[in-house]
Structure formats: structure tokens, C-alpha cells
VOKEDREN-562391 format. One record per residue (C-alpha): x, y, z. Coordinates in steps of 0.25 Angstrom, whole numbers, plus 5000, padded with zeros to 4 digits. Example, Ala and Ser with C-alpha at 12.3 -4.5 7.8 and 13.67 -1.06 7.14 Angstrom:
% residues 2
+------+------+------+
!   px !   py !   pz !
+------+------+------+
! 5049 ! 4982 ! 5031 !
! 5055 ! 4996 ! 5029 !
+------+------+------+
***
This chain:
% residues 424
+------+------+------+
!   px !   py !   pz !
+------+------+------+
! 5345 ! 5589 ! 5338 !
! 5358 ! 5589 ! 5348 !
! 5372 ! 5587 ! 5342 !
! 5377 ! 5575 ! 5342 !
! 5391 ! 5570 ! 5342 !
! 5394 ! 5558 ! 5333 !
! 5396 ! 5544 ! 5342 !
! 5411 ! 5542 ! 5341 !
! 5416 ! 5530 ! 5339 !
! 5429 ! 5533 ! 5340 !
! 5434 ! 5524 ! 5352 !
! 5450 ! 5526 ! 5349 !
! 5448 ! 5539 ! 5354 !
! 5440 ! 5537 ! 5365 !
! 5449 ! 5527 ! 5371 !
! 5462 ! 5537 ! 5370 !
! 5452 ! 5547 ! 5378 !
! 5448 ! 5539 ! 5387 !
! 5461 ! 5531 ! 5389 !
! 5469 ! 5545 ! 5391 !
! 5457 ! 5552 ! 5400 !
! 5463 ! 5555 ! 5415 !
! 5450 ! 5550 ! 5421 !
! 5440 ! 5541 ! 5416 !
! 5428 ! 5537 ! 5420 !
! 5422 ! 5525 ! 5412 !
! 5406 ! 5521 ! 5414 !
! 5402 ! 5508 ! 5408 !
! 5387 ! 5500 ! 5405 !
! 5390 ! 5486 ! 5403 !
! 5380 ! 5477 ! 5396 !
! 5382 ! 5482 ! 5380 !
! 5396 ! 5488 ! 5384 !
! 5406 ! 5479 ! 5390 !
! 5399 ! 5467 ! 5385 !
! 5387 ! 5462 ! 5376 !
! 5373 ! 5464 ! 5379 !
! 5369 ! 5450 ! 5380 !
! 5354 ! 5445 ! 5382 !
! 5358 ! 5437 ! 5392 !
! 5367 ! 5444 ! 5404 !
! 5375 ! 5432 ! 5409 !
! 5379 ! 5429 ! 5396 !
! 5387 ! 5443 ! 5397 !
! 5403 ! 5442 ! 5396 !
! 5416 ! 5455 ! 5398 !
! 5428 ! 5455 ! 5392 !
! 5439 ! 5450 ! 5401 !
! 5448 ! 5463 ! 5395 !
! 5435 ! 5474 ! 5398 !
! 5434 ! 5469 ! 5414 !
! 5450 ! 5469 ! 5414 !
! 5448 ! 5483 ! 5408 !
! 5437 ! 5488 ! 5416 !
! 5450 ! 5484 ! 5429 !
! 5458 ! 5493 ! 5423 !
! 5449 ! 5504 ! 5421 !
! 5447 ! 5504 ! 5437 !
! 5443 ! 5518 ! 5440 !
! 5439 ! 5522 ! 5428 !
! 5428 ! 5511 ! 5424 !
! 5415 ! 5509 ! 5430 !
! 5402 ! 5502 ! 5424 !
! 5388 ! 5508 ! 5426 !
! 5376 ! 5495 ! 5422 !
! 5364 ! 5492 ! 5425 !
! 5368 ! 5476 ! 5427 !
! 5375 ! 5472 ! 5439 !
! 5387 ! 5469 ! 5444 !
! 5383 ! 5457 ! 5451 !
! 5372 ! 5447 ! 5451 !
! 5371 ! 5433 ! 5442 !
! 5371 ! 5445 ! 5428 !
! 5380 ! 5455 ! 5435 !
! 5392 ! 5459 ! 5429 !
! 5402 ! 5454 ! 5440 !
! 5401 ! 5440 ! 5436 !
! 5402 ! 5442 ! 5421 !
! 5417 ! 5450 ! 5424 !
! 5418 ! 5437 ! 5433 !
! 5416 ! 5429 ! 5420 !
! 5428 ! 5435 ! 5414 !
! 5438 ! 5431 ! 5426 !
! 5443 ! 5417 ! 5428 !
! 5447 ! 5411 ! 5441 !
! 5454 ! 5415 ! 5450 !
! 5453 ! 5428 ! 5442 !
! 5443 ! 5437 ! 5452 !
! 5436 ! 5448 ! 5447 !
! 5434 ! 5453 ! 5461 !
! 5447 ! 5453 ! 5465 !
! 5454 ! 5458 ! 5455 !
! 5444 ! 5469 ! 5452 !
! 5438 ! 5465 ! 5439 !
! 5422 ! 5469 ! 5442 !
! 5417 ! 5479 ! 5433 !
! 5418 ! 5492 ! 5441 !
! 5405 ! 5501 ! 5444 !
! 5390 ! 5502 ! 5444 !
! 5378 ! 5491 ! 5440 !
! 5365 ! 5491 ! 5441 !
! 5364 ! 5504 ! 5436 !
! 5370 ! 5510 ! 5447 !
! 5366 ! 5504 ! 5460 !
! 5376 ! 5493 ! 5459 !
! 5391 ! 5497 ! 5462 !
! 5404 ! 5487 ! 5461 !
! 5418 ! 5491 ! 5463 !
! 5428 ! 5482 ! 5453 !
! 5430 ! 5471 ! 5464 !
! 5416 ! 5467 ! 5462 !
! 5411 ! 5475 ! 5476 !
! 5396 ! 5477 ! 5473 !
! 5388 ! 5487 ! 5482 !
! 5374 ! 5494 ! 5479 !
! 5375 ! 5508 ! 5485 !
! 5361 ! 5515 ! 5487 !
! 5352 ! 5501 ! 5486 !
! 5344 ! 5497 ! 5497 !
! 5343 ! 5481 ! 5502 !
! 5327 ! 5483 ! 5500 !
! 5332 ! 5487 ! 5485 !
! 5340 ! 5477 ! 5482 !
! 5329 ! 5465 ! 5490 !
! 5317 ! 5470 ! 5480 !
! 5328 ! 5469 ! 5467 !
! 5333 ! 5454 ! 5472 !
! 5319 ! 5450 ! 5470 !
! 5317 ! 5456 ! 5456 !
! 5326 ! 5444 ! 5448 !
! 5316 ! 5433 ! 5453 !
! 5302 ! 5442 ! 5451 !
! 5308 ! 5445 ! 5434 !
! 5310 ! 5430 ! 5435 !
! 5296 ! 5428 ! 5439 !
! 5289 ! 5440 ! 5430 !
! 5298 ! 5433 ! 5418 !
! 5295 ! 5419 ! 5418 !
! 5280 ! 5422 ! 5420 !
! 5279 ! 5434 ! 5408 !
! 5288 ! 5424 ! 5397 !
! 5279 ! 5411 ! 5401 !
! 5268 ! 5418 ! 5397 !
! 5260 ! 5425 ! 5384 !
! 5263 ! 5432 ! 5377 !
! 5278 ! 5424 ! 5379 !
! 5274 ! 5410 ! 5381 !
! 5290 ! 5406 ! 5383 !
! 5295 ! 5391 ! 5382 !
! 5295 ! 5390 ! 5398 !
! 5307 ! 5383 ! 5397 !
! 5314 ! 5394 ! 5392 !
! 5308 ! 5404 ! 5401 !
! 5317 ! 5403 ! 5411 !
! 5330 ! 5405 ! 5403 !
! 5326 ! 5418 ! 5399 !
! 5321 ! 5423 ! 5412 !
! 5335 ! 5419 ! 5418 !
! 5339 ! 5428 ! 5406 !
! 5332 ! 5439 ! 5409 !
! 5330 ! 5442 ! 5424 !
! 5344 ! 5447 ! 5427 !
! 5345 ! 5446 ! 5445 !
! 5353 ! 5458 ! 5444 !
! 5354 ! 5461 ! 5461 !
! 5352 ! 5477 ! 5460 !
! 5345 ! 5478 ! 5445 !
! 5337 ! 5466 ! 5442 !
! 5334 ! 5463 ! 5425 !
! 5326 ! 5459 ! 5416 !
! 5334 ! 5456 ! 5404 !
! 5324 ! 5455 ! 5391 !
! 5336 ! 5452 ! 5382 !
! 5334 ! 5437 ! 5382 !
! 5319 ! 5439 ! 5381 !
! 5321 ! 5449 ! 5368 !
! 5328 ! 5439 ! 5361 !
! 5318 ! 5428 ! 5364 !
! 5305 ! 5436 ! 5359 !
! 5311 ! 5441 ! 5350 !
! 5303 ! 5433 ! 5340 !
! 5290 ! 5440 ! 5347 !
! 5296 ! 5455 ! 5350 !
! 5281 ! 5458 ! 5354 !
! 5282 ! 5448 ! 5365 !
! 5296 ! 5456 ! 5371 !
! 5289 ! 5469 ! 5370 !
! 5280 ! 5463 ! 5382 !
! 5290 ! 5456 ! 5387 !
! 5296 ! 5470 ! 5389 !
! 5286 ! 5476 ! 5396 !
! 5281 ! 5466 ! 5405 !
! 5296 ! 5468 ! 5410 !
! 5292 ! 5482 ! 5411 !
! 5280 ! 5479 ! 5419 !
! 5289 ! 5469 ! 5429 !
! 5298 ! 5479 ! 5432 !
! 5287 ! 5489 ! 5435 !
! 5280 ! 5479 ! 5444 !
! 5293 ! 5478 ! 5451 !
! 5295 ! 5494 ! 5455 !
! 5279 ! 5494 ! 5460 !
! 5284 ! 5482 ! 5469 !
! 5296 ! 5488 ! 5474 !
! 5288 ! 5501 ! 5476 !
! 5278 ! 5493 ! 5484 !
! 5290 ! 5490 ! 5492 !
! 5295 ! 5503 ! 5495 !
! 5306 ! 5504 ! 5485 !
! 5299 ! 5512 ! 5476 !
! 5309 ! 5521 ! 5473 !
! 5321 ! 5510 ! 5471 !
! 5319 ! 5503 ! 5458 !
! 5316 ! 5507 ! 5443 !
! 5317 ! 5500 ! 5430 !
! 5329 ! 5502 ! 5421 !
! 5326 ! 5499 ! 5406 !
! 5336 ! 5495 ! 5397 !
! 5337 ! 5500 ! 5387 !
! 5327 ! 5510 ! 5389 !
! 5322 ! 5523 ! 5384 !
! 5323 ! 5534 ! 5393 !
! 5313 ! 5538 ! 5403 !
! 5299 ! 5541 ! 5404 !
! 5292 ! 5554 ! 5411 !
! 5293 ! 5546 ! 5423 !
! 5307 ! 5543 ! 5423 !
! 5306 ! 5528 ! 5419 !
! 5313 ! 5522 ! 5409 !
! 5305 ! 5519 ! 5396 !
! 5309 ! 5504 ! 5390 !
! 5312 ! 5503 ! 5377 !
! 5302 ! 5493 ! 5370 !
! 5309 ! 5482 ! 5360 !
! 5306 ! 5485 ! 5346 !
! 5311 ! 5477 ! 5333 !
! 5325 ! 5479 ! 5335 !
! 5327 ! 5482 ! 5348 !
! 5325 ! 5474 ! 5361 !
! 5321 ! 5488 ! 5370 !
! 5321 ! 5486 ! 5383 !
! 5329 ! 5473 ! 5389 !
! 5332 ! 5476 ! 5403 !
! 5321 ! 5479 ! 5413 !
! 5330 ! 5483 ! 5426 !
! 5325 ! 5484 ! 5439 !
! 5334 ! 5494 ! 5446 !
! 5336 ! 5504 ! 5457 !
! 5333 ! 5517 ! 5455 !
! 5346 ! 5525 ! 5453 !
! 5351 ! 5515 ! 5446 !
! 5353 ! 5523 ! 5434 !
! 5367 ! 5524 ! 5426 !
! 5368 ! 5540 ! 5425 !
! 5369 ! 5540 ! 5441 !
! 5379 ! 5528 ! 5441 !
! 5389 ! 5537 ! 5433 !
! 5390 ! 5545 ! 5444 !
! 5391 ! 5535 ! 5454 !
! 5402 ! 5529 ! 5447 !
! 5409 ! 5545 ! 5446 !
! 5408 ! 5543 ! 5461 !
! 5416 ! 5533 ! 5462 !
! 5426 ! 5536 ! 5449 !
! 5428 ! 5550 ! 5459 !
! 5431 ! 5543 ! 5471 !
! 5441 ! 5534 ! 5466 !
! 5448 ! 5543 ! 5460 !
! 5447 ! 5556 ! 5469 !
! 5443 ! 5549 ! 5484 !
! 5431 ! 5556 ! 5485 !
! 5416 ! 5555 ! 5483 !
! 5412 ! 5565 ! 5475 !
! 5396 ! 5560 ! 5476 !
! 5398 ! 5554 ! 5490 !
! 5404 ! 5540 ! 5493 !
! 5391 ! 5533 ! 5494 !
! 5383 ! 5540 ! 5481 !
! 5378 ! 5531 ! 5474 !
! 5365 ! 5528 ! 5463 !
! 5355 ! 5528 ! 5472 !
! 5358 ! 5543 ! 5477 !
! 5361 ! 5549 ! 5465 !
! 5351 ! 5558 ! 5456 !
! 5343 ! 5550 ! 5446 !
! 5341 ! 5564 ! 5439 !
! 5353 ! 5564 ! 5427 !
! 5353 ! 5579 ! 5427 !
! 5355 ! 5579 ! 5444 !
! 5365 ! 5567 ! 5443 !
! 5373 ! 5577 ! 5433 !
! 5374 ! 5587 ! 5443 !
! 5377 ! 5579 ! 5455 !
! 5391 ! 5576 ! 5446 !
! 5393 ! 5590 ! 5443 !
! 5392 ! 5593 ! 5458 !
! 5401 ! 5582 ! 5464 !
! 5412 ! 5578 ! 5454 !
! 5423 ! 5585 ! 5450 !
! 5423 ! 5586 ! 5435 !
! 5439 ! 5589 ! 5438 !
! 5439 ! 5573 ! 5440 !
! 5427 ! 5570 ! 5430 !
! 5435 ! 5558 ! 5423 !
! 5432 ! 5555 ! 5407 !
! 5417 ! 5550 ! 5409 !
! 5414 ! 5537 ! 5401 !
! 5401 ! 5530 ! 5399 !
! 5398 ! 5518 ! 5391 !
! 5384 ! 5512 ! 5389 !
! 5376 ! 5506 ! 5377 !
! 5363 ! 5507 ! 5381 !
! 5357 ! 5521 ! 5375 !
! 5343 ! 5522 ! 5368 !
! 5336 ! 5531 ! 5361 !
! 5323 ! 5530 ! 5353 !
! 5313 ! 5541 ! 5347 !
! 5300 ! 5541 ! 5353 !
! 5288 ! 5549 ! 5345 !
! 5280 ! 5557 ! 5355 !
! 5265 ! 5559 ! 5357 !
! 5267 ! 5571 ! 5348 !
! 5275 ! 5564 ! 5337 !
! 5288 ! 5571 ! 5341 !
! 5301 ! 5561 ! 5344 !
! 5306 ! 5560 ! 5359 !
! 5319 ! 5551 ! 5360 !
! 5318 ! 5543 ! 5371 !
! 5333 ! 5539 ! 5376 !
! 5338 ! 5528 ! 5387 !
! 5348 ! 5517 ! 5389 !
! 5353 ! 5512 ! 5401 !
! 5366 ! 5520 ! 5398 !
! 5362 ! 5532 ! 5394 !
! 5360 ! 5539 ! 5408 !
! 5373 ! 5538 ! 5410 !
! 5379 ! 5542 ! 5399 !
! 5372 ! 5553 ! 5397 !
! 5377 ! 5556 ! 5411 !
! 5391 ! 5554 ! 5408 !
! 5390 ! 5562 ! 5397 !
! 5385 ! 5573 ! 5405 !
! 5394 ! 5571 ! 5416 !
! 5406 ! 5574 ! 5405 !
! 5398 ! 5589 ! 5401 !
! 5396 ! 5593 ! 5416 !
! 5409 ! 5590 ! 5420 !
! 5416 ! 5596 ! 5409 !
! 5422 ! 5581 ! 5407 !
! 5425 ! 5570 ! 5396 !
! 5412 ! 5561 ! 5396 !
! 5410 ! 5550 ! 5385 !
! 5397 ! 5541 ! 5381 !
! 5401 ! 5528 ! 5374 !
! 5390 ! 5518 ! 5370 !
! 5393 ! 5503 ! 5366 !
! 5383 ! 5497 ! 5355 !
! 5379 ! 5487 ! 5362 !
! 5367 ! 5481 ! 5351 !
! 5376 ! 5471 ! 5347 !
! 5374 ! 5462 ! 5357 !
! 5362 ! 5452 ! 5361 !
! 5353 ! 5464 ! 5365 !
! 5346 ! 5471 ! 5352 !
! 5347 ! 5486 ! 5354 !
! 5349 ! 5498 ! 5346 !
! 5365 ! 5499 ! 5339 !
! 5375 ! 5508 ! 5332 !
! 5378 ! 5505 ! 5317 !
! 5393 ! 5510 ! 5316 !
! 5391 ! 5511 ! 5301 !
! 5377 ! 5518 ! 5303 !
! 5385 ! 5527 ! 5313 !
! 5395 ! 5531 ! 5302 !
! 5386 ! 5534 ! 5292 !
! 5376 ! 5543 ! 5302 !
! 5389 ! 5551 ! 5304 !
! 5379 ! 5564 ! 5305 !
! 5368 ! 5557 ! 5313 !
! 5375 ! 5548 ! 5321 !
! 5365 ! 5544 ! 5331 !
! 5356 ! 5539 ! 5318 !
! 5365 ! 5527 ! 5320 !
! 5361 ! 5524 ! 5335 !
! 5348 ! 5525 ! 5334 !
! 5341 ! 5519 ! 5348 !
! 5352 ! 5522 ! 5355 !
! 5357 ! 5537 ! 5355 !
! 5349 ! 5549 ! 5345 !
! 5354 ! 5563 ! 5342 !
! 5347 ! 5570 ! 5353 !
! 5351 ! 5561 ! 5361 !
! 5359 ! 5569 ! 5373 !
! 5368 ! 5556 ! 5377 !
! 5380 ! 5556 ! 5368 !
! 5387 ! 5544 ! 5363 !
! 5401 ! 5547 ! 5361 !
! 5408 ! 5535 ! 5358 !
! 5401 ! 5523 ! 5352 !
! 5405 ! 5508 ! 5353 !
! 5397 ! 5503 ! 5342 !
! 5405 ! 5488 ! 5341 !
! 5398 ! 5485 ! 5357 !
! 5404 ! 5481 ! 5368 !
! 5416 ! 5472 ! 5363 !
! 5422 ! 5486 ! 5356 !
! 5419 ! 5493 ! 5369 !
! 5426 ! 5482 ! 5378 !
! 5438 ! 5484 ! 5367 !
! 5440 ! 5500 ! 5370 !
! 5436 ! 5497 ! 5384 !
! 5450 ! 5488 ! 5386 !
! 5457 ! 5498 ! 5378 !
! 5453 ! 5509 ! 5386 !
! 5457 ! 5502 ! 5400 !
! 5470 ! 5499 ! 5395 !
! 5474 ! 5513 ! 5391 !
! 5470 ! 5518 ! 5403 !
! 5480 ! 5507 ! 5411 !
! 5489 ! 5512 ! 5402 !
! 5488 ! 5527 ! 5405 !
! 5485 ! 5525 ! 5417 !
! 5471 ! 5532 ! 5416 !
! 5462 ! 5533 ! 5430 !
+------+------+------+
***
């Protein structure tokens, strides 16, 4: 068994650090972390004081998702909603700063959108996916073993195929919540969503884009032997898998970190130490190759203080063939905070993981119990079980156990220290 350090919760301390720190370099999932997880994502809402904090952390603050920035669910309109006229989020530079779609999808904080490394023949066949799930959806909940009110069938399809432009969605969330009287029927309801996505790489294959899309479970647990991302079923507590994305391959979080390093180096040095036009598409998929490539380009003289900040982490015991325990680890964030956290041992540099509870919002998924984690002072994974275990080579420095809201809190803080200090 590994040693483990205790999960600090101990956010005075991180704020001095990180309020003092010369450079900083802060990377931020939203959904769960900034704002609630909803079942419905155009319910979503930001804090007025978090967008007017992430302006003021300009240059040191870039998000990494795997939503969007635009599109009828993207995040641009939900900053949008906080603004009234003739307030202009545009103008004045209020867009949330960096990466969407899990990488592919890069804005500036003046809402300039671009998608580097993605072909038009790439984003044709993903335009056509929103009205293919809408299709698949209404047949699948119309009949057995679902048998839906046709009248409500509609609703929850609207609810649950999200047109995202570069990472089309199936968002089961809704859908949970319906069955949940009936959690057999969401177990099939899962895997014919499986089957869908499946059905759409054998097309785009049969159109010679074989090699441009996979499917992104959320949350997930780990990969497979053949380097596919295994869903995680629903059980009695948990939903499991919600969100069945059809992405582009390269679209992964780990190699968005250093696409965002890229950019953090040349605005603050005027050189582009991975080249101006790196971008997902071209960089390694391997974790261990993508390490090495930031050993070879950056300066870990300029390395800034490395943040990321994710909640979505999962680790569940699995008992082999043999009767031995495998752990079989995932979560949308965890490749790149993992990576961060490397990236702070090889260069020598401060590096710090910070996870948001997030299971206190519409979506049912594993949470920390603060007075649990006091009491397991010695064994302090015991208290996020399904999220993190003590073998676990992903460290979790510092815990937000009260969600998003006491995130958004520190967030503001640390934005106006930095103004205050002047910090870059």
C-alpha cells in the first residue's frame, strides 16, 4: 500500500499560497465546480462575482471541459445570462477563457471560438449526430421495455440530446430520475445508449473517418485492454454512467493541459515553446509521451504554480477471475490531474489537485462525509469511497467538501488578492 497524504482541507492556507505565488497557472472543469450539476443543462446558472473573478485572473485562468463553449447548452450563453444590457460580455471580455470539448474547442475571453486540428468532413458527420440520438431516443422510450406517455416523450428527449457543435450528448440525467422507480429499465436504457454510439463510429468509419471520433463516458471507469473507456453501470445508489459523448479523438483533458501551458508561455514569455499552431489533435494520446514532450519543451524556470481543479474522479474495486481485487479508476478529470500533478515532480515545481464534492447536486454520484473524513484520520481515503482509494497514484490535495458554492467563495477571494498583489 502506497503512502498517502491526508486530503487537506485547509483552504486559508491554500489561498495565501496561491495568492502570493509569482506565477500561476489555474485549470478548471466546470460542471460540478463553478456551478451545480443540474439534470437539465439549460437550467445551469454563474455567479455574476465568479465570471467577474475569472476577468481578473486574465492570464492566470483558463478552463478545460468537456461541454462547449457555444451552442444552444454551451457555456457562452449561460455567462451571457448573467449580464444585462447594454452590458456585453464580448466586449468587455467576460467569456470564460480556454478549452471545451475536451480540448478541440478553443476560446479567447472575447468569446473568439476557433477549433484547431478539426476537419470540415469532421465537424459535417458531428452536426448530424443531435438529430440521429433524437431519432434513436424517441423510438427506444416509446417502446417496451419503456412504454413512455408519448406525450412526455418529447420533453425528455429535448432534455437529453444536448446539439453540442464539436461533442454531441446524450445526457441520461433526466432519464435517471424518470426510471428511477424501475432502475432495471435505466440499466437498458444505458446500454442501448452504449450500442448508439457504437453504431455511430462503425458509420463514420464506413466514411472514412475511422480514426476521428471515440466515445467519452462520463463518469467512467478507466479503460479496457483495448484502450476504451469502460462505463460505469448504475447500481442502487449511484446513477453510473450519464453522459454518452461522441467526441474527437484527442480530445482528452491530460493533453489540453498542455495546450493551455502553450498558451500560458506565450503570453507571458512571446514564444511558443510547443510551436504556434500545436494543438490537440497533434499532441501524443500516450500520458507517459505527453510528459515528456513538457519536459523537452518548457522551461521549468518559468513552470508557474500548477492548479487543477475537477470533481469528477472514480474508483471502484473490481474482483478478478482469480478472486484477487483490481481497482478500476476513471473520471473525466482524472487524466488531467494526474498530469498536473506529474508535471509539478518533473519539473521540479509547485503542483496542486483540488477536488469539488459535487454529489450534492441533481446528479446522484459518490460524496465526501466531512465528519466521516475526521473520524478516518488514519485511513482517510475510507471516507471517499468511489471516488479516490489508498493506491490510488492521483493525489487529492485539497478538498472542497461543501461543493461548488464554497469553491466559487475561495475562488473570488483568490482573484481579488491577486489584483491586489498584483500577481501574473
Amino acid at each position: 500500500m502506497s503512502e498517502h497524504p491526508a486530503f487537506s482541507r485547509d483552504h486559508a492556507a491554500l489561498l495565501h499560497t496561491l495568492a502570493q505565488a509569482p506565477r500561476l497557472l489555474l485549470i478548471q472543469d466546470l460542471d460540478g465546480v463553478c456551478m451545480g450539476l443540474v439534470r437539465d443543462p439549460l437550467t445551469r446558472q454563474l455567479d455574476r462575482g465568479y465570471i467577474q473573478a475569472a476577468r481578473q485572473l486574465d492570464g492566470s485562468f483558463y478552463v478545460l471541459t468537456n461541454g462547449e463553449h457555444i451552442g444552444s447548452r454551451g457555456v457562452n450563453a449561460i455567462v451571457e445570462q448573467a449580464f444585462v444590457p447594454p452590458e456585453h460580455p464580448r466586449e468587455q471580455g467576460f467569456y470564460l477563457p480556454g478549452l471545451a470539448a475536451g480540448g478541440v474547442q478553443l476560446q479567447d475571453r472575447h468569446g473568439r471560438v476557433s477549433h484547431p486540428g478539426v476537419s470540415e468532413a469532421e465537424l459535417r458527420f458531428l452536426a448530424g449526430v443531435p438529430v440521429r440520438a433524437t431519432r434513436f431516443l424517441t423510438s427506444l422510450l416509446a417502446n417496451a421495455p419503456f412504454h413512455l406517455d408519448p406525450h412526455e416523450i418529447p420533453a425528455l428527449v429535448g432534455t437529453t440530446v444536448l446539439d453540442n457543435p464539436a461533442s454531441p450528448t446524450l445526457n441520461l440525467n433526466a432519464l435517471h430520475a424518470r426510471l428511477a422507480p424501475a432502475p432495471e429499465r435505466y440499466g437498458h436504457l444505458q446500454q442501448a445508449a452504449g450500442d448508439f454510439m457504437q453504431e455511430l463510429l462503425d458509420e463514420a468509419r464506413a466514411e472514412g473517418l475511422g480514426d476521428a471520433f471515440f466515445v467519452h463516458y462520463a463518469p467512467n471507469l478507466g479503460r479496457d485492454g483495448q484502450g476504451q473507456e469502460r462505463m460505469k453501470p448504475a447500481d442502487t445508489q449511484q446513477a453510473g454512467t450519464t453522459d454518452f459523448q461522441f467526441m474527437l479523438k484527442g480530445a482528452v483533458k491530460e493533453v489540453g493541459v498542455l495546450v493551455i501551458l502553450n498558451h500560458y508561455y506565450h503570453r507571458h514569455t512571446g514564444h511558443w515553446p510547443l510551436g504556434e499552431h500545436f494543438n490537440a489533435r497533434q499532441a501524443p494520446r500516450d500520458p507517459h509521451a505527453l510528459l515528456q514532450l513538457a519536459r523537452t519543451c518548457l522551461d521549468p524556470a518559468l513552470m508557474p504554480h500548477l492548479v487543477g481543479v475537477g470533481d469528477t474522479v472514480a474508483s471502484a474495486p473490481h474482483i478478478d477471475e482469480d478472486g484477487t481485487t483490481a481497482w478500476l479508476r476513471g473520471g473525466s478529470d482524472r487524466g488531467f490531474l494526474l498530469l498536473v500533478q506529474q508535471l509539478g515532480q518533473a519539473m521540479g515545481s509547485p503542483a496542486t489537485t483540488v477536488y469539488i464534492d459535487s454529489s450534492g447536486g441533481e446528479v446522484r454520484r459518490p460524496g465526501i462525509d466531512p465528519a466521516a473524513l475526521e473520524r478516518a484520520s488514519d485511513a482517510p481515503w475510507d471516507a471517499l469511497a468511489g471516488i479516490t482509494d489508498a493506491d490510488d497514484p492521483l493525489r487529492l490535495d485539497v478538498l472542497f467538501t461543501g461543493g461548488h458554492g464554497e469553491y466559487v467563495a475561495f475562488f473570488r477571494e483568490l482573484a481579488q488578492r491577486r489584483s491586489v498583489h498584483g500577481g501574473g
